[in-house]
C-alpha positions as CSV (number, residue, x, y, z in Angstrom):
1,X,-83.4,-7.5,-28.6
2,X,-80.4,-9.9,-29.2
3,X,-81.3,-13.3,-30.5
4,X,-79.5,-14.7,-27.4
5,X,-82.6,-12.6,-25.4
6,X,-85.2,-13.7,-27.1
7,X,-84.0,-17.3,-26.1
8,X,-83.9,-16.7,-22.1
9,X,-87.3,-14.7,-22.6
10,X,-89.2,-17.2,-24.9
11,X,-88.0,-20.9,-24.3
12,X,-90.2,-21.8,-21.1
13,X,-94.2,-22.9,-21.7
14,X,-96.5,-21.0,-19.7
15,X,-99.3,-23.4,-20.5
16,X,-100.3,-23.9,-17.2
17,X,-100.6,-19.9,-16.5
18,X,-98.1,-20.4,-14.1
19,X,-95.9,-17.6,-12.9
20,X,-92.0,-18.3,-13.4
21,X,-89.4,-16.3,-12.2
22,X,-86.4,-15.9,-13.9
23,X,-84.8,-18.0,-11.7
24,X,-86.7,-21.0,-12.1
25,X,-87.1,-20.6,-15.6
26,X,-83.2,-19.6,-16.8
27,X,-80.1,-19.6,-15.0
28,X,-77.0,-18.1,-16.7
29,X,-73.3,-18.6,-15.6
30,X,-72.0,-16.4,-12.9
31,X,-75.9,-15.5,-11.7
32,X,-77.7,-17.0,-8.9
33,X,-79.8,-20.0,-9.8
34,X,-82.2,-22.4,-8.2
35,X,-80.6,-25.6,-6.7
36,X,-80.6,-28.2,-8.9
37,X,-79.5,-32.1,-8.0
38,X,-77.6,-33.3,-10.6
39,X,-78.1,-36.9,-9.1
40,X,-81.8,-36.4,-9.3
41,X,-83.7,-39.1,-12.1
42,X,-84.8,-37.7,-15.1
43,X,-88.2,-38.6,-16.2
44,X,-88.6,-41.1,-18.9
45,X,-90.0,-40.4,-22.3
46,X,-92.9,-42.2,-21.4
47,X,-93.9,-40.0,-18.4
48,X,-93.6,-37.0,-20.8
49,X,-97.0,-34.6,-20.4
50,X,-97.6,-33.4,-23.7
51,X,-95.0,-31.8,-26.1
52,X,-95.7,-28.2,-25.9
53,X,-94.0,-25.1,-27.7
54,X,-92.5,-22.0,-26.1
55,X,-93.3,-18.3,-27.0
56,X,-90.1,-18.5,-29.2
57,X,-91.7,-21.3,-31.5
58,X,-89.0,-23.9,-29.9
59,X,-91.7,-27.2,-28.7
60,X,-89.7,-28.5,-25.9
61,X,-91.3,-31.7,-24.4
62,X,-92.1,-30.8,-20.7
63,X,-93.0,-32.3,-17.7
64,X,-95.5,-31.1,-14.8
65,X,-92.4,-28.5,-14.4
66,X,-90.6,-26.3,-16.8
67,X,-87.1,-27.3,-17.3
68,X,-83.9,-25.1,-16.4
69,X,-82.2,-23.7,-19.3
70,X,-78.5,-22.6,-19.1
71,X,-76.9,-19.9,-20.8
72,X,-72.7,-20.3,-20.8
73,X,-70.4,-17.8,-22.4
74,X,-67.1,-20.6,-22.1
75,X,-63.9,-18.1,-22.4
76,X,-61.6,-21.3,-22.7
77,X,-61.5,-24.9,-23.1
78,X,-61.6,-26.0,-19.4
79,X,-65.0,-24.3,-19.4
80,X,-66.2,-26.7,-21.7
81,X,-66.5,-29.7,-18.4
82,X,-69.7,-27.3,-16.6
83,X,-71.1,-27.2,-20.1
84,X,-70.9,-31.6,-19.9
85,X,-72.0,-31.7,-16.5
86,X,-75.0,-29.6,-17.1
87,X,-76.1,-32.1,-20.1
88,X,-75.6,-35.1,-17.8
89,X,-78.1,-33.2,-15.8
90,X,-80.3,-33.0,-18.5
91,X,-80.6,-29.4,-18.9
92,X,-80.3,-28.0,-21.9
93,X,-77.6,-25.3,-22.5
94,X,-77.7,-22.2,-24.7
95,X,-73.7,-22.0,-25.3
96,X,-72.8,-18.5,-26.7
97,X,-68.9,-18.6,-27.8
98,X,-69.3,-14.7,-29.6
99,X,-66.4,-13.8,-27.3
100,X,-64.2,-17.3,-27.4
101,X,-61.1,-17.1,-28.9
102,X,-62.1,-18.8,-32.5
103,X,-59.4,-21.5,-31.5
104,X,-61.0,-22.3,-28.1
105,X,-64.8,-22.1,-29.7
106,X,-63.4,-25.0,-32.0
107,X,-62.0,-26.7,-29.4
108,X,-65.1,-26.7,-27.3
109,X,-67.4,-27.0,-29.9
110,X,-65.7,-30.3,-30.8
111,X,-66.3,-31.6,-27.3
112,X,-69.6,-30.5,-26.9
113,X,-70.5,-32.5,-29.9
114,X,-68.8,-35.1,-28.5
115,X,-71.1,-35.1,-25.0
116,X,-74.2,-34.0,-27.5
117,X,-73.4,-38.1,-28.8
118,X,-72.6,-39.8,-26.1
119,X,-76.0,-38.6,-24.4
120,X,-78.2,-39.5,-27.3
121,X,-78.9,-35.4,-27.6
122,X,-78.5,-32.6,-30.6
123,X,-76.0,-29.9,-30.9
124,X,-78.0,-27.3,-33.1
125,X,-76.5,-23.8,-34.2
126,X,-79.0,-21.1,-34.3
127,X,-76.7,-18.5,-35.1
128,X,-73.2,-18.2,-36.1
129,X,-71.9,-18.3,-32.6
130,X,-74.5,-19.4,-30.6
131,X,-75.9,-23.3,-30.0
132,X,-78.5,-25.1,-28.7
133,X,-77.7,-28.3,-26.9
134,X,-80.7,-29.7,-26.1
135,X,-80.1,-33.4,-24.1
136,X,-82.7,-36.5,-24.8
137,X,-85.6,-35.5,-22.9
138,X,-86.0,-32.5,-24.8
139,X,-87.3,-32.2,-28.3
140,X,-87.0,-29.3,-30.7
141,X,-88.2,-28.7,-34.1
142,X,-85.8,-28.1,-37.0
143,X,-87.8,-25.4,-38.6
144,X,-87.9,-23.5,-35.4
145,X,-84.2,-22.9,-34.8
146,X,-84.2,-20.5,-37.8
147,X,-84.5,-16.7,-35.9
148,X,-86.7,-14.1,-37.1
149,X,-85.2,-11.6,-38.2
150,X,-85.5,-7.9,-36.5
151,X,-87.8,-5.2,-37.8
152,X,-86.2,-3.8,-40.5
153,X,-86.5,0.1,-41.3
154,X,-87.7,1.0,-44.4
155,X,-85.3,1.7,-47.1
156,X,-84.5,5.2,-47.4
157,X,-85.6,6.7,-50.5
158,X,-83.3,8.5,-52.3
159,X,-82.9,12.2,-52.4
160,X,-84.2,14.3,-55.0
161,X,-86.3,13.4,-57.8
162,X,-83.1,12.4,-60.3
163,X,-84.2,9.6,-62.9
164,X,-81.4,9.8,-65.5
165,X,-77.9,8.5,-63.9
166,X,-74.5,7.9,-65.7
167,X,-72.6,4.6,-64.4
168,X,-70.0,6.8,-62.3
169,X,-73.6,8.2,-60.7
170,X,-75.3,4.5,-60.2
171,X,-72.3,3.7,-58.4
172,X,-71.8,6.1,-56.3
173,X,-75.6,6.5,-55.0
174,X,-76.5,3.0,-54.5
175,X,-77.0,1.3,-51.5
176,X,-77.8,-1.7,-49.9
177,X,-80.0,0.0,-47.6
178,X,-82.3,0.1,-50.5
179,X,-82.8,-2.6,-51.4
180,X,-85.9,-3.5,-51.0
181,X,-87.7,-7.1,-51.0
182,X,-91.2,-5.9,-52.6
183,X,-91.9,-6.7,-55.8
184,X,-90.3,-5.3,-58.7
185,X,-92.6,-2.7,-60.7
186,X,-92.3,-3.5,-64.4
187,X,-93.2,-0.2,-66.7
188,X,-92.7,-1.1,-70.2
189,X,-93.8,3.3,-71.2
190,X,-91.4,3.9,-68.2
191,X,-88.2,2.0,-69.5
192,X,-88.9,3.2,-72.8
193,X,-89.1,6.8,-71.3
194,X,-85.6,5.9,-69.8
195,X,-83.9,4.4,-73.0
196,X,-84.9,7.5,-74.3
197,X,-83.4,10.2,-72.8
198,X,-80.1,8.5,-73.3
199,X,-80.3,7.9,-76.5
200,X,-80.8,11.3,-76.7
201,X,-77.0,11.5,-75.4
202,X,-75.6,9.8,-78.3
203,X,-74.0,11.3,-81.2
204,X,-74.6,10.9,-84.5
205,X,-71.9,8.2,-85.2
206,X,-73.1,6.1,-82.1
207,X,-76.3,6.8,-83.3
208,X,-75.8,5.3,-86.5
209,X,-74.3,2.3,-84.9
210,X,-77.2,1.3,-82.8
211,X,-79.5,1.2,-85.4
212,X,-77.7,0.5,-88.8
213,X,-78.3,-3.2,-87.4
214,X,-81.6,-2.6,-87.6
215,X,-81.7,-0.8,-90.8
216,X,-80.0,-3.2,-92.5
217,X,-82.4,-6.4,-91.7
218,X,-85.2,-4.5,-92.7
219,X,-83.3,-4.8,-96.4
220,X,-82.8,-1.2,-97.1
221,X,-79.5,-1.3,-96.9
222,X,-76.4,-3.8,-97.5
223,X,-72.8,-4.0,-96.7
224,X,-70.4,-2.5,-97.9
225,X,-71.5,1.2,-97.8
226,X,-69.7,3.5,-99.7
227,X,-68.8,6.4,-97.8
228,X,-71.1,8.9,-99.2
229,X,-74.0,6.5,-98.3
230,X,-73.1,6.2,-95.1
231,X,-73.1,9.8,-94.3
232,X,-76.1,10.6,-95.4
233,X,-77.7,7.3,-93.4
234,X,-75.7,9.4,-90.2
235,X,-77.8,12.2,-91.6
236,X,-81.2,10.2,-91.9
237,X,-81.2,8.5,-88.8
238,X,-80.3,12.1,-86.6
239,X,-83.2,13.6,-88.8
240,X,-85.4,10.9,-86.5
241,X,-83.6,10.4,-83.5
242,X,-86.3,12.3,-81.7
243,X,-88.9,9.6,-83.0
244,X,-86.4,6.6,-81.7
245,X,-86.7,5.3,-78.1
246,X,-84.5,2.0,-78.8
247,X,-83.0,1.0,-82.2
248,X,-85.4,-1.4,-83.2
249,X,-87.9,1.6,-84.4
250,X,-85.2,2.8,-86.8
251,X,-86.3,0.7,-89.9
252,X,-89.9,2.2,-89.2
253,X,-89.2,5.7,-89.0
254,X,-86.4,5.9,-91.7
255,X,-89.1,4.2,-94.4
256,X,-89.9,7.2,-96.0
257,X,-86.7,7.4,-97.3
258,X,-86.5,4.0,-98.9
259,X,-89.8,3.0,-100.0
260,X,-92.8,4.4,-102.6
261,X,-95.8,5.8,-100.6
262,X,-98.7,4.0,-100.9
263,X,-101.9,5.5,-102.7
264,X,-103.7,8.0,-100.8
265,X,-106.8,6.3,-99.3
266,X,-108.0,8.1,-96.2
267,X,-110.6,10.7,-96.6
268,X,-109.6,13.8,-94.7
269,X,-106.4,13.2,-96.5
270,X,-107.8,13.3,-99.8
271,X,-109.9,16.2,-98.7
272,X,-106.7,18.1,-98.0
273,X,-105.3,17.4,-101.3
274,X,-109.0,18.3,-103.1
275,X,-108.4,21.7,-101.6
276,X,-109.1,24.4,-103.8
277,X,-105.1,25.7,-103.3
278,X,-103.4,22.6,-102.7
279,X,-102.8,21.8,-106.5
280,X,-101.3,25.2,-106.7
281,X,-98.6,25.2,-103.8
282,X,-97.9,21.7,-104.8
283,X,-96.8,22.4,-108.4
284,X,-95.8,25.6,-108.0
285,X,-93.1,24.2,-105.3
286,X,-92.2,21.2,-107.6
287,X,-90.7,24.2,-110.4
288,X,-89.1,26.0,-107.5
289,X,-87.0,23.1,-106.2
290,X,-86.3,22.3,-110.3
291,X,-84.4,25.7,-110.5
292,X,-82.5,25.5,-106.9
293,X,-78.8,25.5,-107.6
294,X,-77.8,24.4,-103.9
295,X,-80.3,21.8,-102.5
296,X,-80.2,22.0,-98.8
297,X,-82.6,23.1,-95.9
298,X,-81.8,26.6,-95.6
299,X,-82.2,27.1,-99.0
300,X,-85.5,25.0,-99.5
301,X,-86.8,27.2,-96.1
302,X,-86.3,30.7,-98.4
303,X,-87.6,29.0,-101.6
304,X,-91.2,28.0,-99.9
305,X,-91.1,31.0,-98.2
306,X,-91.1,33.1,-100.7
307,X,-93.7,31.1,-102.9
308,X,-96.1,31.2,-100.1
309,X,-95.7,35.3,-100.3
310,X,-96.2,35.3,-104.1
311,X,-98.9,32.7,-104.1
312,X,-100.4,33.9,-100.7
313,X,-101.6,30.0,-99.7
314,X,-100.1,30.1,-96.2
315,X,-100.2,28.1,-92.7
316,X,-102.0,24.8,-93.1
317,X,-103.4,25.3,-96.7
318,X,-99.8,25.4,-97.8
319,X,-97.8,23.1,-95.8
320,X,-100.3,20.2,-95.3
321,X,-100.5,19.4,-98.9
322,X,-97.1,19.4,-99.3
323,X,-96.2,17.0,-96.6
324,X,-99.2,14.8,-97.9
325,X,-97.3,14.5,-101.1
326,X,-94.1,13.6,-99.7
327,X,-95.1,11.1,-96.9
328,X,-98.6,10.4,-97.0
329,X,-99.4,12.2,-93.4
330,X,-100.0,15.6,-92.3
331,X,-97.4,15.7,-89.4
332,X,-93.5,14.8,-88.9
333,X,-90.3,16.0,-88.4
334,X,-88.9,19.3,-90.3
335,X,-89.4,19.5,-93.5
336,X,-87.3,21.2,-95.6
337,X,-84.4,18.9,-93.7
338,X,-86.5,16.3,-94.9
339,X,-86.9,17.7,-98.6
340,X,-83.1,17.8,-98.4
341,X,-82.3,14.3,-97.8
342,X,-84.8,13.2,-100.1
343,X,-82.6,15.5,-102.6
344,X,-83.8,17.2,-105.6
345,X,-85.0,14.3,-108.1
346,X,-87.1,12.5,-105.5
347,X,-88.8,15.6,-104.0
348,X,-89.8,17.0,-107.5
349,X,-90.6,13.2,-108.6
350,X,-93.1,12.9,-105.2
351,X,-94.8,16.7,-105.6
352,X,-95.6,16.1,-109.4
353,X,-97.2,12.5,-109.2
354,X,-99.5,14.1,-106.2
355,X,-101.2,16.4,-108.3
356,X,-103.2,13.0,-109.4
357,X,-104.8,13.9,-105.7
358,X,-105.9,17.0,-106.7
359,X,-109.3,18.7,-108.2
360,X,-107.4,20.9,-110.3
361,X,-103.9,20.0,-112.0
């Protein structure tokens, strides 16, 4: 239903259960209409009933009978004259110009307003093209002249179950439509979730850049970096990146690297390293590494390996104590990339000063 409807339906006050035709309640240009005599006298103020409001929320003061509403659809300024005489009359006017050249709407609009003054009335637009004149002897509230807006379908959702977008995708699946006006949802484990699949989609240079910032303030490193240093950050921060859902954790999870452990304290911990084969596989691995000509994973990986055959501590017994003795926790990322990036002096340095852990060394 057109806002221009609602108006012919809604204006008139039915207070009295009276029926009204449509003639008697709204007449409309080119449509018969109940006689009315211009020259009849309006009512004074005084004589006004009661100030009522109509089903469309429009309080219109009213007398024992409903008043006449027009609705005019002027197609050119001449038309503009019926709209006058009609306010003289002291009916109000619903004057729809949506299909007035925009050049004739002024035109008349100007006049109107013009009449609206002279007869002590209001010229009120409830839409872009649509007004209400309403003469003296009838009253409307501001607040009402605002529509309410049609029932709305709900946004479509959209297709598929897609949470991860590039830009060039964002743009081309939004829509208005959408949009909704409930309340925003705001999922701190959800957003991280989100920042973390594409950071995921970074390389290790860009990588590097998001969190160097971060790595820096924390004082581990300082500008300028030489650029061994710096490839070997690239290396340390890609070692965590699966640990990192924004940049800020950087400094925490790249510690390891940078700072002495602190002493073992917790007892399942020091239960590990009390194990009767944890000295063992700890200082037995400390004079592998020592003899290793090239330090890197792969070669680390075949160097264990093979002392877990020769030693036969395997599984937990063998790996647990190890990583104990490196970083002070039972679980992380790989190791033997870990053992790498530590390089050879640390990694021997952080098996050997263990052994203090153990029952037997």
């Amino acid at each position: 239903m057109s806002l221009l409807d609602k108006f012919k339906g809604n204006f008139v006050d039915n207070d009295d259960d009276e029926e009204l035709d449509e003639e008697e309640g709204m007449e409309e240009e080119g449509m018969p209409a109940s006689p009315v005599n211009p020259s009849a006298p309006v009512p004074p103020r005084s004589q006004a009933v009661r100030s009522s409001v109509g089903r469309a929320g429009v309080p219109v003061r009213q007398t024992s009978k409903p008043y006449t509403m027009v609705v005019v659809s002027p197609k050119e300024y001449a038309d503009a004259e019926k709209i006058a005489d009609h306010l003289k009359a002291m009916r109000p006017v619903v004057m729809n110009i949506e299909k007035t050249d925009d050049d004739e709407a002024e035109r008349i609009v100007d006049f109107v307003q013009g009449v609206m003054y002279a007869l002590d009335g209001r010229l009120d637009r409830i839409s872009d093209k649509i007004y209400l004149c309403a003469p003296s002897n009838v009253s409307v509230s501001q607040d009402s002249l605002t529509p309410q807006p049609e029932p709305q379908a709900a946004p479509e959702a959209p297709q598929g179950e897609q949470e991860i977008f590039s830009v060039d995708e964002l743009v081309k699946q939004f829509s208005m439509n959408r949009v909704s006006s409930n309340d925003a949802v705001f999922d701190i484990e959800k957003l991280n979730w989100i920042n973390f699949q594409y950071m995921k989609q970074l390389t290790p240079d860009q990588l590097l850049e998001l969190t160097l910032p971060f790595i820096e303030k924390a004082g581990y490193v300082q500008e300028p970096i030489d650029a061994d240093k710096k490839e070997w950050l690239k290396a340390v921060v890609w070692y965590v990146r699966d640990h990192l859902y924004y940049g800020a954790q950087a400094p925490e999870n790249v510690k390891v690297f940078f700072e002495d452990l602190p002493a073992l304290q917790d007892p399942e911990l020091l239960a590990v390293m009390k194990a009767e084969t944890s000295a063992l596989i700890i200082k037995s691995f400390a004079e592998e590494l020592k003899k290793l000509e090239s330090f890197d994973a792969d070669s680390i990986k075949s160097c264990f390996t093979r002392l877990m055959k020769e030693t036969k501590v395997k599984g937990k017994a063998a790996f647990e104590p190890v990583r104990i003795a490196l970083t002070g926790v039972t679980h992380g990322p790989g190791l033997y990339d870990m053992i790498a990036l530590f390089g050879k002096e640390k990694a021997v340095k952080l098996l050997e000063d263990a052994l203090a852990y153990c029952s037997d060394n």
